[in-house]
C-alpha positions as CSV (number, residue, x, y, z in Angstrom):
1,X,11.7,10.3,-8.5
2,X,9.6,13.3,-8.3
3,X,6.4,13.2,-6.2
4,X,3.6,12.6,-8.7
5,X,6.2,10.1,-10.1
6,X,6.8,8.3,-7.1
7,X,3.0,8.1,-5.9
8,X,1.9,6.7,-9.4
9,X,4.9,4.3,-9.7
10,X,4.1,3.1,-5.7
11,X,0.5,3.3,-6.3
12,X,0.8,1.1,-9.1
13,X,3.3,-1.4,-6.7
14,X,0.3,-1.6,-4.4
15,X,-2.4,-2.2,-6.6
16,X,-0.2,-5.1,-7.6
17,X,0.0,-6.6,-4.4
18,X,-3.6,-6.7,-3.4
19,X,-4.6,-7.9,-6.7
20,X,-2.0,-10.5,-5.8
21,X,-3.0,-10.8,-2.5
22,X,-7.1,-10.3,-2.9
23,X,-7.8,-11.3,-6.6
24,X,-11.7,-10.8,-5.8
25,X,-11.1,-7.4,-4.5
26,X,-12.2,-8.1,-0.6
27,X,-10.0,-6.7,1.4
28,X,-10.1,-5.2,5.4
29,X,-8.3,-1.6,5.9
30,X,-5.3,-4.2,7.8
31,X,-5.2,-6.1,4.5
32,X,-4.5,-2.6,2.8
33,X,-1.9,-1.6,5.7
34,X,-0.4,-4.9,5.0
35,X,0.2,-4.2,1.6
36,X,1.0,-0.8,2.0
37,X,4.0,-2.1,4.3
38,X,5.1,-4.9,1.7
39,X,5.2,-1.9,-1.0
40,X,7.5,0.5,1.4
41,X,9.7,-2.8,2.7
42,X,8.6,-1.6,6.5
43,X,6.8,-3.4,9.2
44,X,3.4,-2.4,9.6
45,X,3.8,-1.4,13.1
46,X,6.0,1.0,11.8
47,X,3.2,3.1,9.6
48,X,0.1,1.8,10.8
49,X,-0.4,4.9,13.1
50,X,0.0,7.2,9.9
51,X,-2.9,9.0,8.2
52,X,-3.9,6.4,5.3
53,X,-4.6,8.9,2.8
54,X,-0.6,9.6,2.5
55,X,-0.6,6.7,1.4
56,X,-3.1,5.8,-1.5
């Protein structure tokens, strides 16, 4: 997949998962690493020192 591509396609993937996750929208910046690393199949350990606007 191209990059716009694969940002809107994992954007969409994460939206998913926090609506999943937090159907009333409330989520901390962890729940959003938390999904972020459930979306990319990582632990979050492994991302969580990354810049968060690569991301979203």
């Amino acid at each position: 997949m191209h990059g716009a591509q694969r940002m809107k396609t994992m954007s969409k993937d994460l939206f998913s998962v926090l609506a999943e996750w937090h159907p009333d929208g409330d989520f901390t910046e962890e729940d959003l690493w938390d999904a972020i690393a459930e979306v990319n199949d990582v632990d979050v350990s492994e991302i969580m020192d990354r810049d968060l606007a690569e991301f979203i």
